[in-house]
N, C-alpha and C positions, 0 to 999 in steps of 0.2 A: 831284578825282575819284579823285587812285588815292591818297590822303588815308581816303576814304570806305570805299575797297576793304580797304584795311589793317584799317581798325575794324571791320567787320560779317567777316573772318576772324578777328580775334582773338575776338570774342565767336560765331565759330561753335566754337574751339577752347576756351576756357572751359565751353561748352554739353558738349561732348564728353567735359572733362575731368570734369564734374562727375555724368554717365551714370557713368562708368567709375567713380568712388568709389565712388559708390552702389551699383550693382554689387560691386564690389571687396568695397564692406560686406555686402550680405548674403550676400555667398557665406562668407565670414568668419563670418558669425552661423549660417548653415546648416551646414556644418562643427562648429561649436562645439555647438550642440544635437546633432550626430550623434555627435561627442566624448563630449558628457556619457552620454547614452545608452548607446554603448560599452562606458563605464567602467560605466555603474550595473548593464549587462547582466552583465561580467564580473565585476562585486561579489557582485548574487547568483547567479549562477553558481556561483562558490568558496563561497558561503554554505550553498546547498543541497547542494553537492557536500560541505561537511563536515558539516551535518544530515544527511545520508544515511549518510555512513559511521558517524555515531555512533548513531545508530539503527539498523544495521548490527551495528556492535559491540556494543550494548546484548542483540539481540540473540540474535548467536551467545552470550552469553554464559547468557542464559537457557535456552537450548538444551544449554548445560553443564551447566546446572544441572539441568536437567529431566533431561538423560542420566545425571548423579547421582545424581537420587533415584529415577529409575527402575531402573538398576543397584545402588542398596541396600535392593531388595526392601520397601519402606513402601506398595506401591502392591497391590490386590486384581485378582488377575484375576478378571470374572463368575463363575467358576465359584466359586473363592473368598468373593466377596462377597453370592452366594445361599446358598452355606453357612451363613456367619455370621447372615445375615437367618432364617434357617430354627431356627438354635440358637438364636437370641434369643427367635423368638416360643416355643419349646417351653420355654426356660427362665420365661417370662414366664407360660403357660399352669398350667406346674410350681406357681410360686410362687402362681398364683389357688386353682389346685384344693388348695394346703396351705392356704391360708386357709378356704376353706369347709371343707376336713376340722377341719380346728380349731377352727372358728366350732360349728359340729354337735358335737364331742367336750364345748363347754365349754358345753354345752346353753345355748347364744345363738342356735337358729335362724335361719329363714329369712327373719324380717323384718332381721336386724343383717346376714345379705349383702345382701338390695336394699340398705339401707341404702347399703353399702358401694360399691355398682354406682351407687347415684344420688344423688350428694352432693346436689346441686342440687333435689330433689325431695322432697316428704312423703310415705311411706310409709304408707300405713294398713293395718288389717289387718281386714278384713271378715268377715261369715258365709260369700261365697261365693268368697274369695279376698283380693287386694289393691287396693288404690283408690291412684291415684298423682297429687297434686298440685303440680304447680309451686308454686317459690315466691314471693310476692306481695311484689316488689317497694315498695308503696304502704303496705304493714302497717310499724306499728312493731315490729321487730327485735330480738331477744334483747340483753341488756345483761352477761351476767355471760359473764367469763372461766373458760374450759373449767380450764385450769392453775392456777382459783385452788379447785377444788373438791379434799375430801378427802374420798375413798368411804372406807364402810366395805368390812370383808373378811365374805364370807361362808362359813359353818363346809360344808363339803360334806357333814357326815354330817347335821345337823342341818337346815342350810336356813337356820338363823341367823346375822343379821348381828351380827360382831362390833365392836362401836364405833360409833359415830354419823359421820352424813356431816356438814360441815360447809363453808362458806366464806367468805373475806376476802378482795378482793382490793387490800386497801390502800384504799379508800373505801368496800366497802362489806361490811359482817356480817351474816352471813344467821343469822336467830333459828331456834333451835329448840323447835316443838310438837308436837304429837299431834291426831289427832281421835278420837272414843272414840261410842261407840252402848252401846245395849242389850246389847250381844253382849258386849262387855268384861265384864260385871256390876258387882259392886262396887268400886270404886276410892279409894284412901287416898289423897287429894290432896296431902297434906302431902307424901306420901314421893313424890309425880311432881316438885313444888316440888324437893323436896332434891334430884333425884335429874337434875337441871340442865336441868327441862324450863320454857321459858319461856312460855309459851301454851296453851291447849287448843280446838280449835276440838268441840262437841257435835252431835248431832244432834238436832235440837231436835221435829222429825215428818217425816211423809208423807203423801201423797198415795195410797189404794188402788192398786194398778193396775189391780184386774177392776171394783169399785163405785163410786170414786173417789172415796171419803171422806177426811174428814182427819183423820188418828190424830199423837199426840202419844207420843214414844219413850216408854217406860216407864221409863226412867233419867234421862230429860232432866232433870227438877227437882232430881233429889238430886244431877245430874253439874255443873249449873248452879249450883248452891248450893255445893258445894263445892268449884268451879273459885274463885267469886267468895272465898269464906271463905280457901279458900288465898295470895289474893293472885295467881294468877295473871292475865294479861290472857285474856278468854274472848270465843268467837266462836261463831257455831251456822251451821248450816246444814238444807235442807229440800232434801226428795228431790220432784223436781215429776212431775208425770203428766197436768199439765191439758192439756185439748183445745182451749181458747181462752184468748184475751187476758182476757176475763172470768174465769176461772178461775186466771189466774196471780197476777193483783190480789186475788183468794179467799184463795190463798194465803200471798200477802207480809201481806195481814192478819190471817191466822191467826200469822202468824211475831210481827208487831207486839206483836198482841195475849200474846204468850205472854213475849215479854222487858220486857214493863212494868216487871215488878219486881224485875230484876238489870242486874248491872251490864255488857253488852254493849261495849267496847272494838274491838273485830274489826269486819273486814268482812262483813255479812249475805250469806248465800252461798244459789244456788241449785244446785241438784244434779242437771247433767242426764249422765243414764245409762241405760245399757237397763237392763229392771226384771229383778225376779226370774226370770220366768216370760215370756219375750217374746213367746209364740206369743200367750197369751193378754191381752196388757197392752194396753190402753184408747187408746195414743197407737202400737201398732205401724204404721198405717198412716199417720202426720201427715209430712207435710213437711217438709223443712227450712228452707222461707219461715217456714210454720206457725210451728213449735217455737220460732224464732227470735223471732219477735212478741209470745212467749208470754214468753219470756226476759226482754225490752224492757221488756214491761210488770211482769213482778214487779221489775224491778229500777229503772224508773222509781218506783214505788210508794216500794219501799227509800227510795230517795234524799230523796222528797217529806218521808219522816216526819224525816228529817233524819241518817240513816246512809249509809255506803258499801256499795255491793252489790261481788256478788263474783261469779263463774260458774267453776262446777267441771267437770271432766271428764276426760277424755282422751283417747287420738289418736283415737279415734271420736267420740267427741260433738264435738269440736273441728270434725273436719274434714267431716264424713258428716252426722252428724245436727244440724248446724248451721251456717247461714251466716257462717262465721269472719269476714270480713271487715265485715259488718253492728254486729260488735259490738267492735270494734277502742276504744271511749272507755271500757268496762268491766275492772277487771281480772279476770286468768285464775288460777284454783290449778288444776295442771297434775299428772293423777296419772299419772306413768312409772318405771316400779320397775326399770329399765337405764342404765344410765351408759359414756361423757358424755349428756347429755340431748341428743337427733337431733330437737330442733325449734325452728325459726327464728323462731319468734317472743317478743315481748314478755310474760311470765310474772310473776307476782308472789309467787307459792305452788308449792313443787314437793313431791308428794307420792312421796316414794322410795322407800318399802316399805310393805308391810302387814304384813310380820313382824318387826319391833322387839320390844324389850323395855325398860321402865322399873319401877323399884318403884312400888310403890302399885298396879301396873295386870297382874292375873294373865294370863297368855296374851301374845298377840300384838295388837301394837297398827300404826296406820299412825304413821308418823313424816313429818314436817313441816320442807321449810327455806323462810323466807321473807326476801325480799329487799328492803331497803330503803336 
């Protein structure tokens, strides 16, 4: 019995002892997570205590800096810097109003300041003012570099251009011709040939503008004959007036019929322009759908007989009295007698003056660079 008593107290002491470890243990492990904690609190603690003063220091030190340059006068006070804004725009107003006195003085008028005021846009110059077109994106784009052309100089007592215009730009040489009419009279083709002229494009007829008949130039044959005699490459062209699609096909067969028997090289061109007399001319009230269709068809015709068409004009017919973009697979000979040439699109013939001079050809003549 007191055997039994001894056992069941050792094993309640056992039971006791092994509370207490366990105990003992977690207060040991609770301690230790409050240790660790401690430490990581006081780690960043000093961490952020010295991010703070270095950012702090960082700083005051810009705040030197700033006291610096603000102490070495670099900085505008408002009064200051409305000043300046105020000379800038007078000086800037200065420098526009000398360009238009200047533009005006070198009788460049007031199409070459729009011009200057809207790069981005086509200037046209109309009967009752200016027509302003965006430019068309979707159109193919002029090809030739402005810096590879050479103007000629023009004589200011005369009016005459000295020298021929001319361009290279490393791939491509722009040919020089002429076109010549009735108005020229007689012309020595030989001495146009010597005189380093490579083409001639004629006028080969017309179209009436009051009756609408079809007259054939009175120089055409002898100008045509001795284009081809001379050996130059020869090109014609026909001034139209027709009022329909039927009437342009009238035409291109009148032109057909007229170059049977020479030697045509050039692109057959038509000639859209306002006429002589436009109060009273036969297509004053057509459309620009119209005129356009009419276009099509003389130059569809062209093409069928087995030549290149060609369509003439310039910033008016181009843009006004035709729908430019309708006829974007044709090429253009483009007459602008102002340089650099202020139009964006895709050109094949630029007609530069109408007051040139070559031997063989008395007076004034149009002069021709073509681009290939």
């Amino acid at each position: 019995m007191a055997e039994l008593k001894m056992e069941e107290e050792r094993a309640r002491r056992k039971k006791i002892a092994r509370k207490r470890k366990k105990r003992n243990t977690i207060i040991i492990l609770t301690l230790s997570v409050f240790l660790a904690l401690a430490i990581a609190s006081t780690v960043f603690m000093v961490y952020m205590y010295n991010e703070m003063n270095r950012k702090a220091m960082e700083a005051n030190e810009k705040l030197n800096e700033l006291e610096d340059e603000l102490n070495s006068g670099k900085f505008l006070t408002t009064e200051e810097a409305d000043a300046m804004a105020a000379k800038a725009a007078d000086d800037k107003e200065t420098e526009f109003l000398t360009y238009v006195r200047s533009t005006f003085e070198n009788d460049e008028g007031t199409l070459t300041v729009l011009e200057h005021l809207y790069p981005n846009t086509v200037v046209v110059p109309n009967t009752s003012g200016y027509r302003f077109f965006d430019i068309d994106d979707s159109l193919n784009k002029k090809t030739w570099k402005d810096e590879a052309f050479v103007y000629p100089e023009k004589d200011e007592e005369s009016g005459k251009y000295e020298g021929r215009a001319s361009y290279d730009d490393g791939s491509v040489t722009a040919r020089l011709g002429i076109d010549v009419s009735k108005f020229q009279g007689d012309i020595d083709w030989n001495k146009v040939k010597a005189d380093g002229v490579e083409y001639a494009y004629m006028r080969l007829g017309y179209r009436g503008y009051e009756e609408g008949g079809l007259f054939l130039d009175s120089k055409y044959e002898d100008n045509i004959e001795g284009c081809n005699n001379a050996g130059l490459d020869c090109g014609v062209y026909f001034f139209t007036e027709a009022l329909t699609e039927k009437e342009a096909v009238e035409e291109a067969e009148y032109v057909l019929e007229n170059i049977a028997d020479y030697h045509v090289e050039l692109p057959i061109v038509i000639d859209v322009e306002t006429s002589a007399n436009p109060a009273k001319s036969r297509t004053k009230d057509m459309t620009s759908e119209q005129r356009t269709k009419n276009v099509i068809a003389f130059c569809e015709r062209i093409k069928e007989a087995g030549y290149e068409p060609m369509i003439y004009g310039n910033l008016k017919s181009m843009m006004i009295m035709l729908d430019f973009p309708e006829l974007e697979e044709y090429d253009k000979w483009f007459a602008y007698y102002r340089s650099p040439i202020r139009f964006p699109y895709k050109i094949k013939m630029w007609q530069y003056t109408s007051g040139g001079q070559v031997n063989g050809v008395g007076g004034d003549v149009d002069m021709n660079l073509m681009f290939y």
